[in-house]
matplotlib code that plots the C-alpha trace (Angstrom):
import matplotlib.pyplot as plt

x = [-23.8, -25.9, -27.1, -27.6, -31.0, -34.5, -36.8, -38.9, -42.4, -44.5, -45.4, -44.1, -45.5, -43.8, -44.2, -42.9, -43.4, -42.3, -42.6, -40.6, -38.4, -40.9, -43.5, -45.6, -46.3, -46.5, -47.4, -47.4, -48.1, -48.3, -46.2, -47.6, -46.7, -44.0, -40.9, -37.6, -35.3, -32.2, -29.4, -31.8, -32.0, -28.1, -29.5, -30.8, -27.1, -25.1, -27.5, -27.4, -23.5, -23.9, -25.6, -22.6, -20.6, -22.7, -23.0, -18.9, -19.0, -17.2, -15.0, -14.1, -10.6, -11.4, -9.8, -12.0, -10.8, -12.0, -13.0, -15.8, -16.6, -19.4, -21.4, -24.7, -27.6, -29.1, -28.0, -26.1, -25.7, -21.5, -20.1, -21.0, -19.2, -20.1, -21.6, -19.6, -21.3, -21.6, -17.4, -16.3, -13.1, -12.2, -11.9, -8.5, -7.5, -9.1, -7.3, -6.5, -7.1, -9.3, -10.8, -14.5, -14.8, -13.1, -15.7, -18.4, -17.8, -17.1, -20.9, -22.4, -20.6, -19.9, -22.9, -20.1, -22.2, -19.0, -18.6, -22.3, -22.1, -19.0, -20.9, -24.1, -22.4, -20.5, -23.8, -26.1, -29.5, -31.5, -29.8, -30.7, -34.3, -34.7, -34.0, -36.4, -38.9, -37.7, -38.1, -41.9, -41.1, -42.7, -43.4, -39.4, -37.1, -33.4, -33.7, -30.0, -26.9, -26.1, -25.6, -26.6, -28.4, -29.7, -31.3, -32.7, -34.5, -35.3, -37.3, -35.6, -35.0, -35.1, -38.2, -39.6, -41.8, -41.5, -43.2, -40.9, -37.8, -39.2, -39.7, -36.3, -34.3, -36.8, -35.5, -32.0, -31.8, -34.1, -31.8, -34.1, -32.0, -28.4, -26.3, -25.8, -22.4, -23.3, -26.1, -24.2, -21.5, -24.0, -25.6, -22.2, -21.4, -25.3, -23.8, -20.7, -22.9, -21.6, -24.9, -26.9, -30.3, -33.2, -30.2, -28.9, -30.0, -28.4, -25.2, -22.6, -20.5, -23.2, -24.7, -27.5, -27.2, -28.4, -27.3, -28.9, -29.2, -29.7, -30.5, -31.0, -31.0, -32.9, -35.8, -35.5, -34.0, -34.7, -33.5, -34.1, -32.6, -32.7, -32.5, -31.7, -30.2, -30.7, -33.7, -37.5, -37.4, -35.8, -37.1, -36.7, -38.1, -38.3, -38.9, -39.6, -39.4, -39.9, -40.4, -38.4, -35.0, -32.2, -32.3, -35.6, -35.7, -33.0, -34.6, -37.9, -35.8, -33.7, -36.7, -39.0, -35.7, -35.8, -39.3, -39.8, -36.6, -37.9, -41.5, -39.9]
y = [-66.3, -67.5, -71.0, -74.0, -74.8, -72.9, -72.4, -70.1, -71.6, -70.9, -67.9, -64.8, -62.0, -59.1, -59.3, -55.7, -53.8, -50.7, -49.4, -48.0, -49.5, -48.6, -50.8, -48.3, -50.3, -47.2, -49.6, -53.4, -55.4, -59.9, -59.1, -62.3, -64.5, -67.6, -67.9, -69.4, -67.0, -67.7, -65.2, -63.3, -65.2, -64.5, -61.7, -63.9, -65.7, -62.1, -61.7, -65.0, -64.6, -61.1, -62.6, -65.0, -62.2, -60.6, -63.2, -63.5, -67.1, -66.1, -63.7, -61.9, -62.9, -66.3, -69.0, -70.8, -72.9, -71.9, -74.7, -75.7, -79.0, -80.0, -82.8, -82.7, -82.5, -85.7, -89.0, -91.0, -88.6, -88.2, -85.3, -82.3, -79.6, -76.2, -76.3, -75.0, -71.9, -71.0, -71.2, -67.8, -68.1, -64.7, -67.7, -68.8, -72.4, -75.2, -75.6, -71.7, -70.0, -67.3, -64.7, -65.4, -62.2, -62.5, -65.1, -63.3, -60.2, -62.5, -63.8, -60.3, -58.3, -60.8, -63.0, -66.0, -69.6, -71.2, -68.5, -68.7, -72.5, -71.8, -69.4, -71.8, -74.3, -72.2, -70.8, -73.4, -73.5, -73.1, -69.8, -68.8, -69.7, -68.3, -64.8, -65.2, -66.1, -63.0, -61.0, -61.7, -63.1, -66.4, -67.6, -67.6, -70.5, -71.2, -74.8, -76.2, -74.9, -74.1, -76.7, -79.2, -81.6, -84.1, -81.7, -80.0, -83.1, -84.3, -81.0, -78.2, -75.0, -71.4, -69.8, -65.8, -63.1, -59.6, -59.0, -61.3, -59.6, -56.0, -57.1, -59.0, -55.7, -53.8, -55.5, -55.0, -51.1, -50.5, -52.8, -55.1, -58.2, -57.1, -54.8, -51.4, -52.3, -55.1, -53.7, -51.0, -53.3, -55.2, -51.6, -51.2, -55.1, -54.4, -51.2, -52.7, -55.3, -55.3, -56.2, -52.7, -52.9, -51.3, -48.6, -48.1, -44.7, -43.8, -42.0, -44.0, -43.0, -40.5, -38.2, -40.7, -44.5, -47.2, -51.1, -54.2, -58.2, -59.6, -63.2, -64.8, -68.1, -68.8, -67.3, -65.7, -62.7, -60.3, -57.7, -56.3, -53.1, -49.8, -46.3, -43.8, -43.3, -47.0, -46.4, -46.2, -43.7, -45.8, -46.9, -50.3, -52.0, -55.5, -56.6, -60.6, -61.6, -64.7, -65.9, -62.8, -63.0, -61.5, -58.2, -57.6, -58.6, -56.2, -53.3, -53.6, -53.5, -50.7, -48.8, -49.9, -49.3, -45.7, -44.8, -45.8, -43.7, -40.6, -40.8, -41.6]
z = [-17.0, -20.0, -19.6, -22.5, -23.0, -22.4, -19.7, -21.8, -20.0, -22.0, -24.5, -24.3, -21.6, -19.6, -15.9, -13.6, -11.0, -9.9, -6.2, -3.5, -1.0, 1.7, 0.3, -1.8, -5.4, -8.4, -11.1, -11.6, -14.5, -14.5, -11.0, -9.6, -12.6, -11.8, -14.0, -13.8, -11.8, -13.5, -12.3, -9.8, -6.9, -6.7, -4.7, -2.1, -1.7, -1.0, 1.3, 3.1, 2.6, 4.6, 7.6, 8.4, 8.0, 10.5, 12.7, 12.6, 11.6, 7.9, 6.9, 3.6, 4.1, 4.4, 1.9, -0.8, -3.5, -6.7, -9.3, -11.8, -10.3, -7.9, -6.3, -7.2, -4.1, -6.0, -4.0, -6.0, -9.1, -8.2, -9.6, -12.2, -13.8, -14.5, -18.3, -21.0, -22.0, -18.1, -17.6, -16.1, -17.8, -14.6, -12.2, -11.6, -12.4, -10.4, -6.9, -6.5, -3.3, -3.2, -0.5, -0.4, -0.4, -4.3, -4.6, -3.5, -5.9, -9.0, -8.1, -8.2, -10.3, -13.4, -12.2, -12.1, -11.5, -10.4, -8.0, -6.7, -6.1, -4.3, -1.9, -2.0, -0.8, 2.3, 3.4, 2.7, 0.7, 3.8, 4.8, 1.4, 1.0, 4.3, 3.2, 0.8, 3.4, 5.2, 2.5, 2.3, -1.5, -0.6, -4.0, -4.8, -4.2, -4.7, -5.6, -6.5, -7.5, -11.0, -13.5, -11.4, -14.5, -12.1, -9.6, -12.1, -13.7, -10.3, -10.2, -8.1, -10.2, -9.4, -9.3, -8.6, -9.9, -10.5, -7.0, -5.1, -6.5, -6.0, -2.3, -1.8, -3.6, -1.1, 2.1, 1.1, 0.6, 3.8, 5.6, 6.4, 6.0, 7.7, 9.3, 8.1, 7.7, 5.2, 3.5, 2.4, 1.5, -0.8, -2.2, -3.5, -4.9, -6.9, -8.0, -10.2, -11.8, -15.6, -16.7, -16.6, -17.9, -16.2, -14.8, -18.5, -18.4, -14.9, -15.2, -13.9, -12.2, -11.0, -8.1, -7.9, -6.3, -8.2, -8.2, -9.8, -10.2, -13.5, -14.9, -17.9, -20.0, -23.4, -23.7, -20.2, -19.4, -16.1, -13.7, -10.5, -9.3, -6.8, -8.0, -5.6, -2.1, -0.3, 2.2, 1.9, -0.9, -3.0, -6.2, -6.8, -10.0, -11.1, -14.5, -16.2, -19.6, -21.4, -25.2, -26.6, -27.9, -26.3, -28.4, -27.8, -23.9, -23.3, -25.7, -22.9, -19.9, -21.0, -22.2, -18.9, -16.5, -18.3, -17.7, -14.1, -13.9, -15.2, -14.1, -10.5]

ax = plt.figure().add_subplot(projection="3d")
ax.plot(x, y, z, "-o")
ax.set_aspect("equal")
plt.show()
């Protein structure tokens, strides 16, 4: 979802890197550079959602109650609602049941913030950093949940690089970070994300397997995706921006997405 306000950081640069699943990096540019996550770190949540499903302590039937309201992880800051530009206006009214699994598709495939705060908050933020950790992408962080103001002031944001996003998509394919059940089940949620830019130029559907996790806000805008049957073979390619406007971020993913594609 497309955020109010900037988190540009600075001027404008073009971070990626392109390697397979196994580990191998093929080429790398600014991979190392920080920048706010936005939509990215989603990632991170499906897959801390996957473990309790693993672990059998959640279900996909289970019930959830969709709404747009929060409380913020700031003591004392009460209660915050999703900002207006963020609203996924899929989500039933405020109150509705819904399967988590419901949830959890509206968070991948749509990129839904309500949704994502929804599975945040079942999971918790430590189950969520900790994948990170597991992932090796050590410089990332899932600070707060979305729209949370007062958090965000108080300092806690989202954070990755191009590197750190390689190696979380890495971990998933190779199954690294669940099941086989699960990480197949998560292949196929990153495969109907509506927001296709570095795999704009895979068929879809197709022969070949692809899936991705996009992010943006002002002045940000990023992806992270796998080409190819999920295993070591994989290619996975993760590409930053910041400074550009949204017609020329997308034109450089699309056209980046499309070259590690055919030079793959």
């Amino acid at each position: 979802m497309v955020s109010t306000g900037t988190h540009s950081d600075g001027v404008p640069v073009v971070a990626y890197r392109v390697a397979r699943a196994s580990g191998e990096v093929l080429a790398a540019r600014h991979d190392e550079l920080d920048f706010y996550a936005a939509s990215t770190v989603k990632l991170a949540v499906l897959v801390a959602a996957a473990r309790e499903l693993d672990a059998g302590t959640a279900s996909l039937e289970e019930t959830c109650t969709a709404t747009r309201t929060f409380t913020s992880q700031v003591p004392g800051a009460g209660e915050y609602t999703i900002e207006p530009d963020d609203v996924d206006d899929g989500l039933p009214p405020d109150g509705t049941p819904m399967p988590l699994g419901d949830v959890i598709d509206r968070m991948v495939t749509v990129s839904s913030n309500e949704a994502t705060n929804i599975v945040a908050e079942r999971v918790g933020l430590p189950a969520v950093n900790q994948v990170l950790a597991d992932a090796g992408a050590t410089r990332s962080t899932f600070g707060r949940k979305y729209s949370d103001l007062a958090a965000e002031q108080a300092g806690a944001s989202h954070r990755t690089t191009a590197a750190d996003l390689c190696l979380l998509m890495s971990a998933v394919v190779t199954g690294r970070l669940a099941g086989p059940e699960r990480t197949a089940w998560m292949c196929e949620l990153l495969g109907r994300q509506t927001d296709r830019q570095l795999t704009a130029a895979v068929p879809a559907p197709g022969a070949v397997p692809f899936g991705s996790k996009s992010g943006w806000v002002d002045g940000i805008r990023h992806d992270v995706a796998f080409v190819g049957e999920p295993g070591p073979d994989a290619l996975v390619v993760a590409v930053c921006t910041r400074g550009y406007d949204e017609q020329a971020a997308e034109e450089t993913l699309k056209a980046l997405g499309a070259l590690a594609v055919a030079l793959a």
